[in-house]
N, C-alpha and C positions, 0 to 999 in steps of 0.2 A: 518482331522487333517492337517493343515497347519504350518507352519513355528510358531506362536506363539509360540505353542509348545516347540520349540527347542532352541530358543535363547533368554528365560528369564533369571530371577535373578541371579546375580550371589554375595552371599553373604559371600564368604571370601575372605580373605583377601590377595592377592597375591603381590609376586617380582614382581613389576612392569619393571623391565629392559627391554628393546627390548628382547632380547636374550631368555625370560622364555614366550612369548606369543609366539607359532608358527599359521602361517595363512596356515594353513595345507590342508582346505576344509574339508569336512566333516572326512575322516581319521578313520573312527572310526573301530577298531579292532574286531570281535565278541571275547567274551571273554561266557566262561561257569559258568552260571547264578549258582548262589549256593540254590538260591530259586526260585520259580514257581512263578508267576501275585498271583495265587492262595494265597499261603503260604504269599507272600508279602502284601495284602487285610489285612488277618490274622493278621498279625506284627504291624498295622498301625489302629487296632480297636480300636474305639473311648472308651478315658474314660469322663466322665461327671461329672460336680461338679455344686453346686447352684441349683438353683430350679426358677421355673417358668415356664411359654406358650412360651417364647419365647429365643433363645439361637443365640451364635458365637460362630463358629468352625475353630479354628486355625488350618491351611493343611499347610503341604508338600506337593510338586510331582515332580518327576521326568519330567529330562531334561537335555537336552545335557550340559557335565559338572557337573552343579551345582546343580539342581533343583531351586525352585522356593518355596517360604513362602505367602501365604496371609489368606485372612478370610473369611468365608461365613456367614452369617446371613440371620436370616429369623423366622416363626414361625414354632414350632413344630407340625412334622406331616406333611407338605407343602414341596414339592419340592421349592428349591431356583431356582430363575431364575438369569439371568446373571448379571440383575441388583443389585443381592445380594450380588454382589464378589466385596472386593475390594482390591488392592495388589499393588506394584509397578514397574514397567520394565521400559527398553528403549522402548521408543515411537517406535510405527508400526513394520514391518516388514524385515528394512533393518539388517542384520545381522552386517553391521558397526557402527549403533550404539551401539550395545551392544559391540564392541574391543574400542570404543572413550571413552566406559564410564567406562572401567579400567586406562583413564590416566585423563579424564577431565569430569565435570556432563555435564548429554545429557538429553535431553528433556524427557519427562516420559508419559506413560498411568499408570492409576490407578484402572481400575477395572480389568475386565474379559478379561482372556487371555486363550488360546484353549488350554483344559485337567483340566482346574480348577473344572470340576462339572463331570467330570470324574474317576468313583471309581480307574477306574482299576491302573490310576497313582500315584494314591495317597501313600504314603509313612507314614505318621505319621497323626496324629490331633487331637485334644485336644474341645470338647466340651463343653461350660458356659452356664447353664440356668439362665434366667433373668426374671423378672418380666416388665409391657411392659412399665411401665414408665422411667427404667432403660434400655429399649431396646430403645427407642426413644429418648434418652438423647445420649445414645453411638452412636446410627444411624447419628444423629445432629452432634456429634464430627467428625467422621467416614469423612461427606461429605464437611466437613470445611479442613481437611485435605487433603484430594483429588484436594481440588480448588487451596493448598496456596504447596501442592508437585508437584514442577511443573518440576524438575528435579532427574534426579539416576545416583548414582553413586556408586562403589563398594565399595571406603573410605569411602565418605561421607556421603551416606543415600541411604542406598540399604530395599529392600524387607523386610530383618530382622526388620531392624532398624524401619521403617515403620509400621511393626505388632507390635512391643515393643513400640509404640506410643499408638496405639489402649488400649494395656493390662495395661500400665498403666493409664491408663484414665480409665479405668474400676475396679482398684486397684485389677490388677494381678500382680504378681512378672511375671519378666521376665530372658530370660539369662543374665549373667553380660557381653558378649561380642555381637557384634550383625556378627563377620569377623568368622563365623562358617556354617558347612552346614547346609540347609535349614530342614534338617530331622532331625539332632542332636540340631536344636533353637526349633523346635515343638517339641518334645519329651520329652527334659528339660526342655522346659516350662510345659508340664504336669504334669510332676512329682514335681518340686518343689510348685506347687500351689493344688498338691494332696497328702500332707504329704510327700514328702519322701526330706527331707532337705539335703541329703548327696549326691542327684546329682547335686548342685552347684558344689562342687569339683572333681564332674566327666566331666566335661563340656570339659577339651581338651582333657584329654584319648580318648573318646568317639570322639571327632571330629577327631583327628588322626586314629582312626579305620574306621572312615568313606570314610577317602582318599582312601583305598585301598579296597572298598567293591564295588565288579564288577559289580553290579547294582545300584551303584547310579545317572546312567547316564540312556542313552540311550540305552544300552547294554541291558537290560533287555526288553527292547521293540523288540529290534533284536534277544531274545531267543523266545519271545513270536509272533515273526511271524509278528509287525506289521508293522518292517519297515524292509531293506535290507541292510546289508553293502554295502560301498563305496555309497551308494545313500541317499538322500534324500527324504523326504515321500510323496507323489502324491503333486500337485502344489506349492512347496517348493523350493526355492534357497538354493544351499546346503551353512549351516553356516560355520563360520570358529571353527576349533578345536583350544583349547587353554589347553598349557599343564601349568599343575601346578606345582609350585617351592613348598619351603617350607613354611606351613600354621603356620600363628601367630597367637593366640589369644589375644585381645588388655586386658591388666587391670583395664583398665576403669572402672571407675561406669557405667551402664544401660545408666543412665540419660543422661552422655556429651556422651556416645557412640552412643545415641538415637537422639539428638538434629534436629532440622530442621536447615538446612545452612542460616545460616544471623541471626540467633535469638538468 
């Protein structure tokens, strides 16, 4: 487990003020987990919609802060390999660019980033079977996307936003904001594309419940042993902690909330 881990997506929306980011170093509190890795697996079992050989599975996971949103693909039955992942972050490893890309867009990787094929992080995910002409149509979209996202940003085109490109290109409904946790955008994305229409207007309750849910960080990995307060996890630069002000949900349509920058 390295550093990718820790300083991905960060998809809400925060006060940008000097004053509401602190560079704290890692900082992080142990706090008592209210759930088990275990019980958390549980919480975050796949449901599955459509039909076919081949499927995308919409994930969460945990991470310092925020978590992290992207997709896996592949055929059913078949372990994904890494080249199956695709999602958005600040490019490489320095923990600066994920603080440059709450005030300005910074350079992006697009696929696989460490913990993505990782049950034990996983938080929510939402799996689509497809048939394989529809899987190699969405694969085609998938890596046109990847070439032309060449930047992230927390306003502008973060993780969420990113997978709600994906889902509507595959004529999924997605959340109406993309500035939400990464486990409250997977979770309400499965439910509103699994009959249940009334968690559109559960979309900020639910994210406001998320802020103060003591494992939706790292915290959960520090009850499960895998990493140590005050430190960071075997060849890792500790990242910077960033406290959150108050969380907006934008009103936006999907669409301009989705949009690629310049388009």
């Amino acid at each position: 487990m390295n550093r990718n881990l820790i300083n991905r997506c960060s998809s809400t929306r925060l006060l940008i003020p000097l004053a509401m980011i602190a560079l704290t170093g890692l900082g992080v509190a142990v706090a008592s987990a209210q759930t088990s890795p275990q019980s958390q697996n549980t919480r975050s079992a796949t449901a599955t919609s459509g039909s076919g050989q081949y499927y995308f599975e919409f994930r969460s996971r945990q991470s310092w802060d925020y978590g992290h949103t992207f997709v896996v693909f592949g055929r059913v039955g078949e372990p994904p390999s890494k080249k199956n992942v695709a999602g958005l972050s600040p490019k490489g490893d320095d923990p600066s660019m994920w603080v440059m890309g709450h005030y300005v867009p910074v350079p992006s990787d697009t696929g696989w980033t460490d913990g993505d094929l990782e049950d034990r992080y996983i938080t929510s995910r939402y799996r689509v079977l497809v048939s394989k002409e529809q899987y190699d149509r969405t694969v085609a979209f998938i890596r046109q996307l990847q070439a032309r996202s060449t930047t992230w940003s927390v306003e502008l085109y973060n993780c969420n936003a990113f997978v709600a490109d994906i889902a509507h290109f595959m004529g999924l409904q997605a959340p109406s904001s993309t500035w939400i946790y990464p486990k409250v955008f997977v979770t309400n994305m499965r439910k509103i594309n699994t009959g249940h229409p009334e968690a559109a207007n559960e979309l900020v309750s639910e994210n406001v419940k998320e802020m103060s849910n003591p494992t939706r960080d790292g915290r959960a990995m520090i009850n499960a042993g895998l990493i140590h307060p005050n430190s960071a996890p075997a060849g890792s630069a500790s990242p910077p902690h960033v406290t959150i002000g108050a969380v907006r949900v934008s009103n936006r349509p999907a669409s301009s909330a989705s949009r690629l920058p310049g388009e």
